[in-house]
N, C-alpha and C positions, 0 to 999 in steps of 0.2 A: 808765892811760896815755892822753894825746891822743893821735886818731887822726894817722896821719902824714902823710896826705893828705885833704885836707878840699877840696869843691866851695865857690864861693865865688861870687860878680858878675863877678872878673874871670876865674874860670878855677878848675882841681884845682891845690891851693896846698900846697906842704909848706914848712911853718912853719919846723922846725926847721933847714932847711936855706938858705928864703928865697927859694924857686923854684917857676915855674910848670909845669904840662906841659900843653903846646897852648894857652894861652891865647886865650882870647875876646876881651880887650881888653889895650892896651899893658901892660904892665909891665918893671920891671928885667931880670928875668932869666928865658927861656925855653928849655924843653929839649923839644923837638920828638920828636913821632913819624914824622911821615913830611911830606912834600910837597902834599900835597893840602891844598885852599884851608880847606876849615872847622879845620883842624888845627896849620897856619903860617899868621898875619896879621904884616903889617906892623906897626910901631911899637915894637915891643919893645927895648928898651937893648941886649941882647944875649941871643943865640940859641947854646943846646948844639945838635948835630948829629950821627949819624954818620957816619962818613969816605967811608962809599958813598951818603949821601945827599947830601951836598956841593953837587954841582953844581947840582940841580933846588931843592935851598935858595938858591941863589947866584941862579937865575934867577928864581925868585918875587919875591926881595926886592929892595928898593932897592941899588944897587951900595956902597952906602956903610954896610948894615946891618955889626952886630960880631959873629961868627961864631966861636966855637968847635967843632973838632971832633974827634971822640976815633973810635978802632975800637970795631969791636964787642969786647965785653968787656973793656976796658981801664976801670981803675976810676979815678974821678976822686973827689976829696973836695973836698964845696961845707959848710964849715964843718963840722958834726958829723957831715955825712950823706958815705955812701961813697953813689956815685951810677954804674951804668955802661949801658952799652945793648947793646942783644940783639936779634939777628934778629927781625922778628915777620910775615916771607912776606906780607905784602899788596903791597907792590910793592919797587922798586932804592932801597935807603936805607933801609927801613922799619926801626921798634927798638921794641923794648919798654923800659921803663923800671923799672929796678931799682935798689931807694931800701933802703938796711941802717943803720941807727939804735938806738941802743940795747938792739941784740939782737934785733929787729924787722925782716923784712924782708917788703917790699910791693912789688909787683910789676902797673905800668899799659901791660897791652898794647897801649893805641890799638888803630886797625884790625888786627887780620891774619887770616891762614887756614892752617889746614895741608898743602893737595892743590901738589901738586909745580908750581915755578916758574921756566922756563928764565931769568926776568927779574931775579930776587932769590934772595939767601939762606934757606935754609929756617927756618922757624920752631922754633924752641930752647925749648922747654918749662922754666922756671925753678920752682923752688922757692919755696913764702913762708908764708909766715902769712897773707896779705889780699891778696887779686888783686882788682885793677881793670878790667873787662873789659870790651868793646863788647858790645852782642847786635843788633846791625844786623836777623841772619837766626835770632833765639831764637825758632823756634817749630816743630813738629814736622815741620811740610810740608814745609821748605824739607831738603833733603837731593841735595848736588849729584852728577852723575855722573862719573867719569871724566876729566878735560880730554883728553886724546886723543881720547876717540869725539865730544866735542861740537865741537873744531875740525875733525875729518871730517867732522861735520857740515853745517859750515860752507865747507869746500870745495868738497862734492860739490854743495850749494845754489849755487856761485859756478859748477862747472861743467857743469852743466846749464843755467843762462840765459848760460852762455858759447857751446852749442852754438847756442843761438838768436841770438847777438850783441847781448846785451844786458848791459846793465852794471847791477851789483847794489853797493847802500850800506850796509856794514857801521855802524850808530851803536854806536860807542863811545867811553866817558872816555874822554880825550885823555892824561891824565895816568896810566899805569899798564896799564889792561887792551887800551889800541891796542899799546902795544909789545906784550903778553903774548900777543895773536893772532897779532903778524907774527912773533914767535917760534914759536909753537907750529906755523903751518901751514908751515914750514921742514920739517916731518916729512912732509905731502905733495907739496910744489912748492916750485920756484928761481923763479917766477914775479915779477916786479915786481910791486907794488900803488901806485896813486894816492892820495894822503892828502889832507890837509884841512890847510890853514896850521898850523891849531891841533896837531893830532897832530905835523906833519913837523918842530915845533921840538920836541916832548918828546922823538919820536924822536930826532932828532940827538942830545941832550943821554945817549940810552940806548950810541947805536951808541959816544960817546965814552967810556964808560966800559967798553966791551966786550964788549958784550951781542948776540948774533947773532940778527940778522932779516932777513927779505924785503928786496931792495933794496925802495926805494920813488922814487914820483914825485911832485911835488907835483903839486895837480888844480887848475892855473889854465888849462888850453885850454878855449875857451869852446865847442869844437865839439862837438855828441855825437855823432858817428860817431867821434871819436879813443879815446873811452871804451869802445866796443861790444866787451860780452864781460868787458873790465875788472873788478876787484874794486875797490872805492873806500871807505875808512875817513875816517869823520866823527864829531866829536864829536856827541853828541845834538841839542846847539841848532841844531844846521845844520840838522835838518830843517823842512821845511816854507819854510824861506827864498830866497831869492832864487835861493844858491849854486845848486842843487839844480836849478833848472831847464837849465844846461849839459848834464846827463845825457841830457836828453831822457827815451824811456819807458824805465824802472828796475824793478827790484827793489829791495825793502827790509829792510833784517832788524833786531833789536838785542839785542844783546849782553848779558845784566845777569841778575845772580840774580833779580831782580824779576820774569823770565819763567816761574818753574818755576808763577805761580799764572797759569791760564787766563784769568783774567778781565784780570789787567793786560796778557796780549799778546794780549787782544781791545782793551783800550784804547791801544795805543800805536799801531795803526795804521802796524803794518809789516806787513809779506807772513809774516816768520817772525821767532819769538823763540828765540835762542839763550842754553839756562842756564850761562853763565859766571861765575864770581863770585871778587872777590876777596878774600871778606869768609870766616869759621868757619861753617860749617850748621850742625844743632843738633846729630847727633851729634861733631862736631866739637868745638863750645864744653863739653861735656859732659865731654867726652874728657880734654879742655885742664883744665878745671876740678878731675878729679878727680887728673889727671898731676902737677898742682903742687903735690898736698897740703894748698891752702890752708882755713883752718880760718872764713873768711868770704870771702864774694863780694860785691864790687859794684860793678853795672853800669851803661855809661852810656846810650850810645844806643840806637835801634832798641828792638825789642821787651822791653824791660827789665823792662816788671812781670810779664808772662808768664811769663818766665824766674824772677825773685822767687819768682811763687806757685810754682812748679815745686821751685823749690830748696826753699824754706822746707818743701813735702812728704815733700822727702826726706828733713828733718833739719836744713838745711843754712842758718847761719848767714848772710842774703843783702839785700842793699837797693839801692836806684835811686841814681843819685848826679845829681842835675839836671846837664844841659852843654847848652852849646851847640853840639855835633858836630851836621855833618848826616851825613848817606848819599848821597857822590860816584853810588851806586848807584840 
């Protein structure tokens, strides 16, 4: 039997049904995993969705894109293939993608993770014969802690240069992990936080669907004495920029699984690295792998051959799938 999902030029293409998921380049027909830029591009004829991911679909795209959207597990049928989507915990709308054919069912998690998320749906562990999976963080070091203790972290770092009056710059994705901070430090403080243009339009887009966080202010006062003490969330690209000099003298921190290895938050050239991640660690993808049953693995992005040699030791029927994904991380 051909495989049911095959990697392609324009994207992971299942034939039988005549559909993309996350496609790299236009095509007819796309069935999304989540919002984030490497994973929904413009051009596409028309776009599947889930129901929670809706609006941050809506705001990527052109106003004029064709947009279907279905709940989580509600089954849709796109010619022979029953086709429906499933939680997959990386951020608000995220879905895994579950493809049943012939007796055959395959299962493309896109991004997700499993550690608890005030901002999305939990991730739903599916059954398959062939899981498609990221490996962003497949490699044994990477093993995240707690999210409680590390947004403690992250407060206590905000109020200690608060007792100084100084204002410290949280970098984080704009799209996912900023809302998932101003949620999570709701379990220390009522505080307001200052955002970055780019964060304060995701947020809105989260507060409208229901999701409870920090009030927020946008960070256009150009004074820095209005800042002193302040916590202030920016996406990455802001640092180093123009913006940046309003703050006056700062702290700086960032936010990303990328942090748990010393040497990248010796190169990022912030004050402090915080390990948040929205992405599986290893025992995570491990975990997930063996939960689903599935009788082959293969993976796209991130550390994929590692994960390969790892599986194949185990036994374990596994291969790269080439993509074009990157790591928002």
């Amino acid at each position: 039997m051909a495989d049911l999902v095959v990697a392609t030029p324009r994207g992971l293409h299942c034939a039988a049904g005549d559909f993309y998921i996350d496609p790299w380049q236009p095509v007819d027909r796309a069935v999304i995993t989540h919002a984030h830029g490497d994973h929904l591009r413009e051009g596409s004829g028309a776009y599947l969705v889930s129901a929670a991911g809706e609006s941050l679909a809506r705001h990527r795209l052109p106003a004029d894109a064709s947009l279907q959207v279905i709940g989580y597990g509600e089954p849709l049928t796109i010619g022979p293939v029953r086709v429906s989507l499933h939680p997959a915990g990386h951020m608000l709308g995220s879905a895994q993608v579950r493809i049943e054919h012939a007796g055959e069912v395959w299962v493309v998690t896109g991004d997700f993770k499993r550690q608890a998320d005030p901002t999305c749906a939990p991730f739903e562990p599916l059954r398959c014969h062939v899981l498609v999976s990221e490996a962003t963080f497949a490699l044994p070091i990477y093993r995240w802690e707690e999210p409680r203790n590390v947004v403690q972290e992250i407060f206590h770092w905000w109020s200690r240069h608060r007792e100084r009056g100084m204002a410290c710059i949280l970098y984080a994705y704009a799209l996912g992990k900023a809302q998932r901070v101003l949620a999570e430090l709701r379990a220390f403080t009522d505080e307001p936080v200052f955002v970055h243009g780019a964060v304060g339009a995701a947020t809105d887009l989260y507060r409208a669907a229901g999701i409870a966080m920090l009030p927020t202010l946008p960070a256009t006062v150009p004074r820095a004495r209005d800042y002193a003490g302040a916590l202030v969330i920016a996406p990455p690209g802001a640092s180093g920029s123009p913006w940046v000099r309003r703050f006056g003298e700062h702290a700086s921190g960032f936010c990303s699984g990328w942090m748990r290895v010393r040497g990248n938050r010796r190169r990022s050239s912030h004050d402090r690295g915080f390990v948040l991640s929205d992405h599986a660690d290893w025992p995570a993808l491990l975990h997930t792998f063996a939960a689903t049953g599935a009788q082959r693995v293969l993976l796209t992005h991130g550390h994929s051959d590692s994960m390969v040699r790892y599986l194949r030791g185990q036994g374990l029927d596994a291969a790269a799938l080439p993509t074009d994904y990157g790591a928002e991380e």
